[in-house]
C-alpha positions in Angstrom: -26.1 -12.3 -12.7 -26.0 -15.8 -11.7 -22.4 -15.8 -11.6 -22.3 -12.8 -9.8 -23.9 -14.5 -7.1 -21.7 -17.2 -7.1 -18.6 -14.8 -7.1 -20.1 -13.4 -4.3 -21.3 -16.7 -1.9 -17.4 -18.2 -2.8 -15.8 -15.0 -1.7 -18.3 -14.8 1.6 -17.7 -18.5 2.0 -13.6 -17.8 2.0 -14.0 -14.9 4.7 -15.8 -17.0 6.6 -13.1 -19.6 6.6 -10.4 -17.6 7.2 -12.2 -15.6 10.3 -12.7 -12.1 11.2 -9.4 -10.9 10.5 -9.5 -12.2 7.0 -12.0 -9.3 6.7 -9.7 -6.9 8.2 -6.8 -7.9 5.9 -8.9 -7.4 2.9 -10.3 -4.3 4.0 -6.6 -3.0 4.7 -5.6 -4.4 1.6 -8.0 -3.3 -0.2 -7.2 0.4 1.0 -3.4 0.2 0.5 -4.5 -0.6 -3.3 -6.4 2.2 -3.5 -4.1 4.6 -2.6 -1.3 2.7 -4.8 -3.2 3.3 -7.6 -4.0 7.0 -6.4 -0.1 7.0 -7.2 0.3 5.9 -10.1 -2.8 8.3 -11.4 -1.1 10.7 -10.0 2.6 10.2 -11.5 1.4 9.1 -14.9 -1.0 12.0 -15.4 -1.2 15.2 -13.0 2.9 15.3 -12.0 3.6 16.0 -15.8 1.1 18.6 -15.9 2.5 20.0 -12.7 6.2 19.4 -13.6 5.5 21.6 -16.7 4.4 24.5 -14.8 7.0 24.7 -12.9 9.4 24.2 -15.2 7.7 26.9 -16.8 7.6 29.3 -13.4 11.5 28.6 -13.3 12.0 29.7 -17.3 9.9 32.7 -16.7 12.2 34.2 -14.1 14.2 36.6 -15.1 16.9 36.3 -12.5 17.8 32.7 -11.8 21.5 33.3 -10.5 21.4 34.7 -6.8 20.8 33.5 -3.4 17.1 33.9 -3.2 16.6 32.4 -6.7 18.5 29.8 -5.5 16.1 29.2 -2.6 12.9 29.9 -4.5 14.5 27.3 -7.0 14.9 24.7 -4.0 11.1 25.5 -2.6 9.7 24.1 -6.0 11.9 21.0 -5.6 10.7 20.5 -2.2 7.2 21.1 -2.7 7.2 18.5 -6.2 8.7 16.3 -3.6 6.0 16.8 -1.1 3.9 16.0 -3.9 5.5 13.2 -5.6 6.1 11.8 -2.1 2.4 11.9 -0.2 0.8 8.8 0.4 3.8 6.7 0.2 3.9 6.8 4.1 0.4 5.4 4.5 1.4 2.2 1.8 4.1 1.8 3.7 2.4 1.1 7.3 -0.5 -0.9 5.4 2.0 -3.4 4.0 3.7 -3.7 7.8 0.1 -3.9 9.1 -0.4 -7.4 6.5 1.4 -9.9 8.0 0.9 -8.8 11.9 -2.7 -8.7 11.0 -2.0 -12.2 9.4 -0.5 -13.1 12.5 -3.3 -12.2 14.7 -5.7 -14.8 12.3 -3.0 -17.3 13.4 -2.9 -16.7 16.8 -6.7 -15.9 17.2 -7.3 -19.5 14.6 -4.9 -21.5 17.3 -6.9 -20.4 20.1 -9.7 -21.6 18.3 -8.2 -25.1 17.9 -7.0 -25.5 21.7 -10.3 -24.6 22.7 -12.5 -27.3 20.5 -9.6 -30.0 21.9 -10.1 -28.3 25.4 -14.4 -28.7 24.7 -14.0 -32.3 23.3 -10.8 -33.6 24.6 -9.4 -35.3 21.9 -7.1 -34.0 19.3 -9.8 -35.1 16.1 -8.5 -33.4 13.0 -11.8 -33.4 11.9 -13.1 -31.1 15.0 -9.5 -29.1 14.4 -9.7 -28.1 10.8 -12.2 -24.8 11.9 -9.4 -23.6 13.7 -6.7 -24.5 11.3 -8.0 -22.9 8.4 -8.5 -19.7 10.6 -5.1 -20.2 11.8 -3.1 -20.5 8.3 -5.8 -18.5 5.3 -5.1 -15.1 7.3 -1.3 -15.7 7.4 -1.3 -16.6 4.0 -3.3 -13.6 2.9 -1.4 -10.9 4.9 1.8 -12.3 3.3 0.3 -11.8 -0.4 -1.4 -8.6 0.8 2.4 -7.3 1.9 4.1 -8.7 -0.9 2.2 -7.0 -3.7 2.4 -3.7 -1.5 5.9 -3.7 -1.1 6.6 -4.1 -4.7 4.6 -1.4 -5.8 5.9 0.5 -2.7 9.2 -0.1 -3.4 8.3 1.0 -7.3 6.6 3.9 -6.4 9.7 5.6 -3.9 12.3 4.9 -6.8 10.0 6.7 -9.0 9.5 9.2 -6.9 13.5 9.9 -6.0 14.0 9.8 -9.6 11.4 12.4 -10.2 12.6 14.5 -8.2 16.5 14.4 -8.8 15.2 15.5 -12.8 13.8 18.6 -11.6 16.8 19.3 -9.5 18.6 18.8 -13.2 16.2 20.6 -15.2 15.8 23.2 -12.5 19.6 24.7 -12.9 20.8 27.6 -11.8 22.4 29.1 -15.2 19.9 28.0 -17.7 
C-alpha cells in the first residue's frame, strides 16, 4: 500500500511538473491505448470467429459463379473490412494530436518563463526552471505518446490489409 502511495505522489508530482497539458497528453494517450488494445482483442480473438462464419456463409452457397454471387461475395469483404478496419481512424488522429498537444506544453511552458523574467527582470535559471520543465516534459511526452501509437498504428493497418486481401483469396469465385 505504501508504495502505492508513493507510485501515486511521484506520478502527481510529474504532472505537476510538466503542466496542465501533461494531463491532457496522458489522458489522450491513455485513450489511444485503449482502443489499440481494443484492436488487437479484436484481431486475435473475435475476427477469427467471425472470419469463420463467413467463410462458412460463402461454402454454404450453392451458387457461387454469377453476378450477384459475385456481389454478395464482395459485400462480405467489405463488411470484414469495415470491421477489421474501425477504430484505426480514431488512433490515427490521437497520435497526430501527441506532439501538437506536446507543442502547446512548450509554448504554454515558454510563456511561463517570459513572464517570471518579465515579473523579476532578470533572466535567474533558478526562477526559470518552472517554466522550462513545463516547456520541454510535455514535448517529450507527446513525442513518446506518438511514437508508440504510430507503431502499433502502423502494425495494426498492415494487419488489417492483410486480413482482408486473405478473404478476398479464400473467398473465390469457383471454389
Amino acid at each position: 500500500m505504501v508504495l502505492l502511495l508513493e507510485a501515486i505522489n511521484a506520478l502527481r508530482e510529474f504532472l505537476d511538473t510538466g503542466g496542465q497539458v501533461l494531463l491532457v497528453i496522458a489522458v489522450i494517450t491513455f485513450a489511444m491505448w485503449l482502443l489499440i488494445l481494443e484492436r488487437f482483442m479484436f484481431f486475435f480473438g473475435n475476427y477469427r470467429k467471425y472470419k469463420g462464419e463467413v467463410l462458412n456463409r460463402w461454402h454454404a452457397r450453392n451458387e457461387r459463379n454469377s453476378w450477384n454471387a459475385e456481389q454478395i461475395r464482395q459485400a462480405m469483404i467489405s463488411r470484414a473490412g469495415i470491421k477489421l478496419n474501425s477504430n484505426l481512424p480514431y488512433i490515427n488522429v490521437m497520435v497526430a494530436l501527441c506532439p501538437l498537444l506536446g507543442l502547446l506544453g512548450t509554448v504554454t511552458g515558454m510563456i511561463e518563463v517570459f513572464d517570471v523574467m518579465a515579473i523579476t527582470g532578470s533572466g535567474s535559471a533558478r526562477s526559470m526552471a518552472s517554466g522550462v520543465s513545463k516547456a520541454t516534459i510535455p514535448t517529450m511526452a507527446g513525442m513518446v505518446g506518438a511514437l508508440s501509437g504510430v507503431f502499433a498504428s502502423t502494425f495494426l493497418q498492415r494487419r488489417a490489409k492483410r486480413e482482408v486481401e486473405l478473404l478476398e483469396d479464400k473467398l473465390l469465385l469457383d471454389h
